[in-house]
Structures are given as structure tokens and as C-alpha cells.
C-alpha positions as CSV (number, residue, x, y, z in Angstrom):
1,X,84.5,71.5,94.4
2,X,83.3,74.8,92.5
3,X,85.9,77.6,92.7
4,X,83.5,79.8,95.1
5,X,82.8,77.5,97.8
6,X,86.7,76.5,97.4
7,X,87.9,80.2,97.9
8,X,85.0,81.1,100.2
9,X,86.6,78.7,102.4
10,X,89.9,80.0,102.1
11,X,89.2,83.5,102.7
12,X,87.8,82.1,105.9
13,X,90.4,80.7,107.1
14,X,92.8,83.5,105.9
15,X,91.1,85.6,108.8
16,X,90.3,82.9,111.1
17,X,93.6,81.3,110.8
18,X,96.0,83.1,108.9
19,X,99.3,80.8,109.1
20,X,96.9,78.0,107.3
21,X,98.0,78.0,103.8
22,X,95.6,76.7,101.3
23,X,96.6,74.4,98.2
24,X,93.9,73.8,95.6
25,X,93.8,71.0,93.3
26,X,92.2,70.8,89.8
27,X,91.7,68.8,87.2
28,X,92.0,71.2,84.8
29,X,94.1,74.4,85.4
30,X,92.1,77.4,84.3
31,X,94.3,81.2,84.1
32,X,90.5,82.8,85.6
33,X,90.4,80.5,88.8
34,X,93.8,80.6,89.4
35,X,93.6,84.5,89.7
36,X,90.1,84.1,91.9
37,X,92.2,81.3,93.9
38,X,95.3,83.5,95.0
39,X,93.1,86.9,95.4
40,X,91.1,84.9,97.7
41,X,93.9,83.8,100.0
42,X,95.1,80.7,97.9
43,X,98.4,80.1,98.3
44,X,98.8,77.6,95.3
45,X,96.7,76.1,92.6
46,X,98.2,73.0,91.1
47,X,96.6,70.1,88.9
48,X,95.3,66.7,90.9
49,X,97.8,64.7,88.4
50,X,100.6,66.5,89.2
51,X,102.0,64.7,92.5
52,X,105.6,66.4,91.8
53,X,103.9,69.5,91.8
54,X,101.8,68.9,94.5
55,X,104.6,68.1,97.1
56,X,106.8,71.2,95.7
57,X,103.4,73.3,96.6
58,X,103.0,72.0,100.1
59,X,106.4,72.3,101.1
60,X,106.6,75.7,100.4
61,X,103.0,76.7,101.8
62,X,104.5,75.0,105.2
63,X,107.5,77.3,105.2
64,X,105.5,80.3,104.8
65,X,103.7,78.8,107.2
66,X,105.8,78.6,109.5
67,X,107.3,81.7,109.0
68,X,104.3,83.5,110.2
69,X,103.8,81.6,113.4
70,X,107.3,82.5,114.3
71,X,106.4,86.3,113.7
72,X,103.5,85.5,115.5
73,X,105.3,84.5,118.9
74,X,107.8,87.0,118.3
75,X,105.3,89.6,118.4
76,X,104.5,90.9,121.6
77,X,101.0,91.1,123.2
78,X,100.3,94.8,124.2
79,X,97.0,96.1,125.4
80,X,97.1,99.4,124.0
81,X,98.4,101.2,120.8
82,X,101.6,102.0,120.1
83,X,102.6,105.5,119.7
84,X,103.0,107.1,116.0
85,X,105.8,109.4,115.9
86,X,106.5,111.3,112.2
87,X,109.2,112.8,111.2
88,X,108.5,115.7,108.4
89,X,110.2,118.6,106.4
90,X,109.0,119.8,103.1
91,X,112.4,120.4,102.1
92,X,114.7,117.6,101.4
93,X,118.3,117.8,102.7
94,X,117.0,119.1,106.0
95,X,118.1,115.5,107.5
96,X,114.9,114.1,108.2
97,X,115.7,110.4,107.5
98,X,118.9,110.9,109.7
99,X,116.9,112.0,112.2
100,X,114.2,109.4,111.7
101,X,116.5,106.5,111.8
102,X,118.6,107.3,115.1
103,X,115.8,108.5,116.9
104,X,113.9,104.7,116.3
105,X,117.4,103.3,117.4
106,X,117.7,105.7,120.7
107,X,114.3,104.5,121.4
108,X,114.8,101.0,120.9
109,X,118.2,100.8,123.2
110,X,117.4,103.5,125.6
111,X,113.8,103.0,126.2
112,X,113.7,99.2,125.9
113,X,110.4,99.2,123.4
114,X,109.9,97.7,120.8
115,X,110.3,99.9,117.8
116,X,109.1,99.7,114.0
117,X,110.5,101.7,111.5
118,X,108.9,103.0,108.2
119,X,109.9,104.9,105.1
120,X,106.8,105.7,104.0
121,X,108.7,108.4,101.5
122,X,107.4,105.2,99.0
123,X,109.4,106.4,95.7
124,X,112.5,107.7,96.8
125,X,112.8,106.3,100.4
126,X,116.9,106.1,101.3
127,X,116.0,104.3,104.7
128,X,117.3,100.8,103.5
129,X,120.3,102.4,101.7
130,X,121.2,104.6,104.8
131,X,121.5,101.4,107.2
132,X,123.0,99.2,104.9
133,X,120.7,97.0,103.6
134,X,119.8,95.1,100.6
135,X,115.7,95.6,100.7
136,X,114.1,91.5,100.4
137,X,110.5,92.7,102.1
138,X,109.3,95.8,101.3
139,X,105.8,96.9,101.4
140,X,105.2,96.7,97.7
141,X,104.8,93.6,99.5
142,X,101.5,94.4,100.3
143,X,100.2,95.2,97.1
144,X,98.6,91.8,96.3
145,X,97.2,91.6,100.7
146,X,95.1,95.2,100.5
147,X,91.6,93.5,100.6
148,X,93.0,91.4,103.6
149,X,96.2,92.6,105.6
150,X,96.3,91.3,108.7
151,X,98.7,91.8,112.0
152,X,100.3,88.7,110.9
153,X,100.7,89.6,107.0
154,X,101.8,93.0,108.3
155,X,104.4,91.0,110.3
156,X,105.5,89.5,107.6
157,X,107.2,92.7,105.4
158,X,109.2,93.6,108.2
159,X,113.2,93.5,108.4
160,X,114.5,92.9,112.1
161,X,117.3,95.3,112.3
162,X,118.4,94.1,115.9
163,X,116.9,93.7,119.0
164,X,114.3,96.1,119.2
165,X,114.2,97.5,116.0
166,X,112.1,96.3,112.9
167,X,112.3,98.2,109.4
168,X,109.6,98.5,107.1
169,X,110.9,99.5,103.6
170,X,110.2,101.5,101.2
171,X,109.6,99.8,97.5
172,X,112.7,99.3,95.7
173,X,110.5,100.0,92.8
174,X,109.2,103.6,92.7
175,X,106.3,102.7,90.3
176,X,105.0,100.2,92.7
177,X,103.8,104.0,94.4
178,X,100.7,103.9,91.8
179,X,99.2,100.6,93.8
180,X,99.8,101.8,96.7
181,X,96.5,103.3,98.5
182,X,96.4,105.5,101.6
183,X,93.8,102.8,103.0
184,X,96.4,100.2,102.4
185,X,98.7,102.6,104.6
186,X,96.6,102.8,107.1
187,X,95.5,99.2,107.7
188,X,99.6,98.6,107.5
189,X,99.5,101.2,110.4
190,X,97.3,99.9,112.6
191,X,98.3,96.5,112.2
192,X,101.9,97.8,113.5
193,X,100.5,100.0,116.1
194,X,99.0,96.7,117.9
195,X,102.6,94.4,117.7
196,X,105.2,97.8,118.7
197,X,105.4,100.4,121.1
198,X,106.6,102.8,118.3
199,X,106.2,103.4,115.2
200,X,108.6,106.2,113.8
201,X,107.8,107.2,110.4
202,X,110.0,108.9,107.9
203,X,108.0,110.6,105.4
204,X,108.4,112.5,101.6
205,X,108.6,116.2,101.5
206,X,105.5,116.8,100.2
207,X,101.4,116.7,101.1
208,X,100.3,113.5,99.2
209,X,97.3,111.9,100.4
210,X,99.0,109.0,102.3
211,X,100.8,111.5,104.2
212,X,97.8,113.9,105.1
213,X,96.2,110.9,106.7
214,X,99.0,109.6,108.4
215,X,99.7,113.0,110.1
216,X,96.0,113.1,111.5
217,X,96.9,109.8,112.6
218,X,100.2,110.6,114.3
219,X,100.7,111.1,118.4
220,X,104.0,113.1,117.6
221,X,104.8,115.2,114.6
222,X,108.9,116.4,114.3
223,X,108.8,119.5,111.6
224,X,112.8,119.3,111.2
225,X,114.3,122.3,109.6
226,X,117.7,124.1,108.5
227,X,118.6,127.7,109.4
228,X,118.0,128.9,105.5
229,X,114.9,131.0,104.3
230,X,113.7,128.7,101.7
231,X,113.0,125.9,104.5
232,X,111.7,128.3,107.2
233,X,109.8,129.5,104.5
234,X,108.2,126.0,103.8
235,X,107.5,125.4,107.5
236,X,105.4,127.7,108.4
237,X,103.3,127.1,105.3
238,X,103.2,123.8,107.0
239,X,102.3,124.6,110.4
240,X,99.5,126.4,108.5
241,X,98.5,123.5,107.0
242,X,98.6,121.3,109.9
243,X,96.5,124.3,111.3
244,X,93.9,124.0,109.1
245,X,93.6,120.2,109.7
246,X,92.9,121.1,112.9
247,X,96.3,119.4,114.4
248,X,96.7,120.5,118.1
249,X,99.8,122.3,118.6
250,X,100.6,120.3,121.7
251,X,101.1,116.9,119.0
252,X,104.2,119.4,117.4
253,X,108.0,119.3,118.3
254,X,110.3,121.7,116.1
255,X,113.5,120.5,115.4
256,X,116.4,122.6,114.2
257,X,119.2,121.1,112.7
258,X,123.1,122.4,112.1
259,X,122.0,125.2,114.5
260,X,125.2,125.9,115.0
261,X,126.1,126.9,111.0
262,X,126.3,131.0,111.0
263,X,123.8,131.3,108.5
264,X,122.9,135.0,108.7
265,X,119.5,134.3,110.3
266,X,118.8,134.5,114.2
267,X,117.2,131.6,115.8
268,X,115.4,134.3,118.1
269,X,113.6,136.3,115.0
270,X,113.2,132.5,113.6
271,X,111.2,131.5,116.4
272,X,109.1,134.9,116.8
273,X,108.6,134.2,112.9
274,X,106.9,131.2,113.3
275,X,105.3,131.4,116.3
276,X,106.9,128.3,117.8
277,X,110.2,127.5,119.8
278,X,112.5,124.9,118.7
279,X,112.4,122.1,121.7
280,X,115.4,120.5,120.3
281,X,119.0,121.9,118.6
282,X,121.7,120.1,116.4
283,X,124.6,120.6,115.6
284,X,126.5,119.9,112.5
285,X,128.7,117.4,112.9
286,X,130.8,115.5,109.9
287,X,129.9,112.0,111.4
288,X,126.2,112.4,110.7
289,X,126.7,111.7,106.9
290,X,129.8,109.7,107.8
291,X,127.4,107.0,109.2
292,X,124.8,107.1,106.7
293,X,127.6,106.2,104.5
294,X,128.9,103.6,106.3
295,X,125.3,102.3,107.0
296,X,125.4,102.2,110.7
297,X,123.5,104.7,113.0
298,X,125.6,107.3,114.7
299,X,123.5,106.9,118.3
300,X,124.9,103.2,117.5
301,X,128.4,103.4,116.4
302,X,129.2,106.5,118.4
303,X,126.8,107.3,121.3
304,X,129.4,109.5,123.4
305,X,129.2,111.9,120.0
306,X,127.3,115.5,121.0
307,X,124.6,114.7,118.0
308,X,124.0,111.1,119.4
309,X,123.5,112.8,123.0
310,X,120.9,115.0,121.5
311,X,118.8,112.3,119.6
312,X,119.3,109.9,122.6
313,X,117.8,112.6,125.1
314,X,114.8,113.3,122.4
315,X,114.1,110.0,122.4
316,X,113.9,109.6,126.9
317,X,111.8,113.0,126.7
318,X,109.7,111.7,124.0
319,X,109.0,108.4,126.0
320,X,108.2,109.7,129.3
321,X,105.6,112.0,127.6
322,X,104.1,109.3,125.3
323,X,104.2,107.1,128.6
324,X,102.5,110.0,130.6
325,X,98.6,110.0,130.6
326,X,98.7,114.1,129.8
327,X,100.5,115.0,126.9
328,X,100.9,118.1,127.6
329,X,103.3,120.3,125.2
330,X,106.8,120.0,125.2
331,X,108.7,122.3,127.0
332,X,112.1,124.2,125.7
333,X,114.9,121.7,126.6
334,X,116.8,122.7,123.8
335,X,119.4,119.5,124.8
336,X,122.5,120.4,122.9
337,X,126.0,119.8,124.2
């Protein structure tokens, strides 16, 4: 069989039937059609001689196998789209991934829905770090599936966290940023959006390209901020931004964080400043970076604490209005204790 027709048919059966895994045999192993053979779906070349070979290759092209069919009846059927909700600063320290990662929890135990998480901060994500895990799938994962990422390939780079709650990593490698396209992002999106009812995004402080198009994408954008000039200073640069991508202000939620810090600066003038209220207020509170070190979620190891009340009651209000056919904007809960 010539190597076209060989992966012609494998590339058709990588999006007819993408748990089929495809072993090639040759007679003579060539570097050039072993590179055509795996880009086209092929999950392993070996030589017909080789009978060792052979068995070692199709036993583990049936494990991956069957790996995806069991994502593929874990994986719920949902008729619509699930809900993007991003989480952004353009300063670090403001607490964003914090924020991020109990909010996905609250939503996943309070809400019932099944939840994905993503570090899309894809050089220095600290998502994996922060719940105390050793990254194994991450979506440098994707890299060599761009031209063909399926829901069920998507499935596949996920961590389960617990119930609820999956975790798409960032790469453990920050190089691996330079093969990563914003189309592949997107596809990776989409392909969650159709398997979860949310996926909560934590993001880099900064405008690259990746990030752009995933906030036009986004049903839910949380501008998270400190009481300090420097960062009120870089949020309204970015509600300027967002402006000028034409963002409706009813997709923004302001969220203030250690509110309670005397600073010098009144939340009052803040607000008038930027031309938005702050739905949500949180305090400081020593157990926030208390959990990240330990690796457990604070809405998870302590949700009686007053921070883990306010996240948890974001996450209800933020449900009912995704859930709602009019999303109108939020209105001033401010839900501190």
C-alpha cells in the first residue's frame, strides 16, 4: 500500500472514528513516511518482520484506545454551549488564579455542572502548582493534534480534579508557548465548550493574541483588581481596550480584592474613576495563600470562611444569570460578610 492512500485512510477514520488507532506496517521503515504516518493520524509505524514489535504496537494503540472511549462516555451530551467565564488583571499579584480556581470549584459543588478549568497563562501558569498537582497532560499536548483536535482528543489532555471539576494545564514547558497558535486555542475551546457547562479560564496579564480572541469569545469577563494606583491604573486602560473591541459592558463583572486593606484610596472615587461599580468585594484573609500552599481550594477545605462565602455566592449569581435567557448586567451585590 503507498503511504497516501495508507494515511488518507487514516485521517478518515481519525474523524470518522477517533478511538480507532491505526498501526502501519512496512517493509522497509523510511524516517519521511513515518513523519507523514503519525501527522496523518498514525498511531505507529512498525516493520512487517517485526512480530515483537508488532504486538508491543497494538497493545498500546488499544490502551489509548480505550482510554478515549472511556472519556467519551464520561463526557456528557449537552445541547448547547457551555458558558466561557475569564478571569483577567493586567497586574499579577492581584489574585486572579485564586480567584479562578475557587470560583470553578464553587461552581462545580454548588451548581452541580460540570466544570473545566484552564490556565491558559501558557508560560508561567501556577494553576497545577496551586492545587497540588504534578502536571502528566497538559496542552503542550496538543501541539502535534492542531490540524485535527477533536472533542475526543480535547478530552484527552484533561486532569479530573474530582467530581465535577476537570483541569486543563498549562505546559510545564514555557517554550512549548512558541507552538502554540490562537487557532489551536480556540478549537481546544470549542471542543470543551460542547463536553462542560463551564469553562473558567485563568489568563496572563497581558494582551497576547490568544487572549484577545478568547475574550471576544468569553460570556463572562472578571477584571479582578487591588486597591493600589498602579493596578487601577492598568484597568481602566483595559476597560478601554475591551471598549474598543467592541465588548458589551453587560459581559463585565469588577472584582475587588483585599477591599478591606486601608490603602489610602476610596472605593467610592475608585468606582466614579472608572466608570464601573465593583459587583463583588474580598477581603484579605491569611487562609487564601494558606491554601494555595497547601494545594487545596479554600471554598473546599474551608467553606464556612467569609472569602469562601463570597466566591461561593459569585458563583450561584453567576449561574442563575448564565442560566437566564437575558443577561442582563449584574447588579451591585457587593456579597461580603
Amino acid at each position: 500500500m503507498k503511504i497516501a492512500t495508507a494515511t488518507s485512510i487514516a485521517e478518515n477514520f481519525r474523524l470518522s472514528k477517533s478511538s480507532l488507532g491505526v498501526v502501519l506496517l512496512r517493509k522497509r521503515l523510511d524516517i519521511s513516511e513515518m513523519s507523514e504516518a503519525i501527522r496523518a493520524g498514525i498511531r505507529e509505524v512498525v516493520s512487517i518482520d517485526d512480530a515483537a514489535s508488532l504486538v508491543a504496537a497494538c497493545k498500546r494503540s488499544l490502551a489509548i484506545s480505550r482510554q478515549l472511549s472511556d472519556l467519551g462516555q464520561l463526557a456528557p451530551n449537552h445541547s448547547g454551549r457551555g458558558k466561557i467565564l475569564m478571569v483577567f488583571s493586567a497586574k499579577g499579584g492581584s489574585g486572579k488564579t485564586a480567584l479562578a480556581i475557587n470560583l470553578a470549584q464553587a461552581l462545580s459543588m454548588d451548581t452541580d455542572k460540570k466544570v473545566v478549568l484552564m490556565d491558559l497563562d501558557l508560560q508561567f501558569g501556577d494553576i497545577a502548582i496551586s492545587m497540588g498537582i504534578e502536571p502528566k497532560k497538559t496542552i503542550s499536548d496538543a501541539i502535534s493534534m492542531q490540524n485535527e483536535i477533536d472533542e475526543l482528543a480535547t478530552s484527552s489532555l484533561l486532569t479530573s480534579y474530582n467530581k465535577n471539576l476537570d483541569l486543563l494545564l498549562a505546559p510545564s514547558n514555557p517554550t512549548d508557548v512558541e507552538y502554540i497558535s490562537s487557532h489551536l486555542i480556540s478549537k481546544v475551546i470549542e471542543n470543551l465548550r460542547m463536553s462542560h457547562d463551564y469553562l473558567v479560564i485563568d489568563t496572563s496579564p497581558t494582551f497576547t493574541e490568544t487572549i484577545l480572541d478568547t475574550l471576544d469569545q468569553a460570556d463572562r469577563i472578571f477584571l479582578m483588581t487591588t486597591l493600589d494606583m498602579p493596578s487601577i491604573k492598568n484597568l481602566k486602560l483595559v476597560v478601554e481596550t475591551l471598549q474598543a473591541m467592541n465588548i458589551p459592558d453587560n459581559k463585565l463583572e469588577f472584582i475587588l480584592n483585599r477591599s478591606d486593606l486601608d490603602t489610602g484610596l476610596n472605593i467610592r472615587e475608585v468606582e466614579a474613576m472608572l466608570g464601573h461599580v465593583f459587583s463583588t468585594l474580598i477581603p484579605s484573609n491569611t487562609q487564601v495563600p494558606a491554601s494555595t500552599n497547601r494545594g487545596i481550594p479554600l471554598v473546599l477545605s474551608d467553606p464556612s470562611n467569609n472569602v469562601s462565602r463570597v466566591i461561593t455566592n459569585l458563583a450561584k449569581r453567576t449561574d442563575a444569570l448564565m442560566s437566564s435567557v437575558d443577561s442582563a448586567p449584574t447588579q451591585n451585590t457587593r456579597a461580603v460578610s
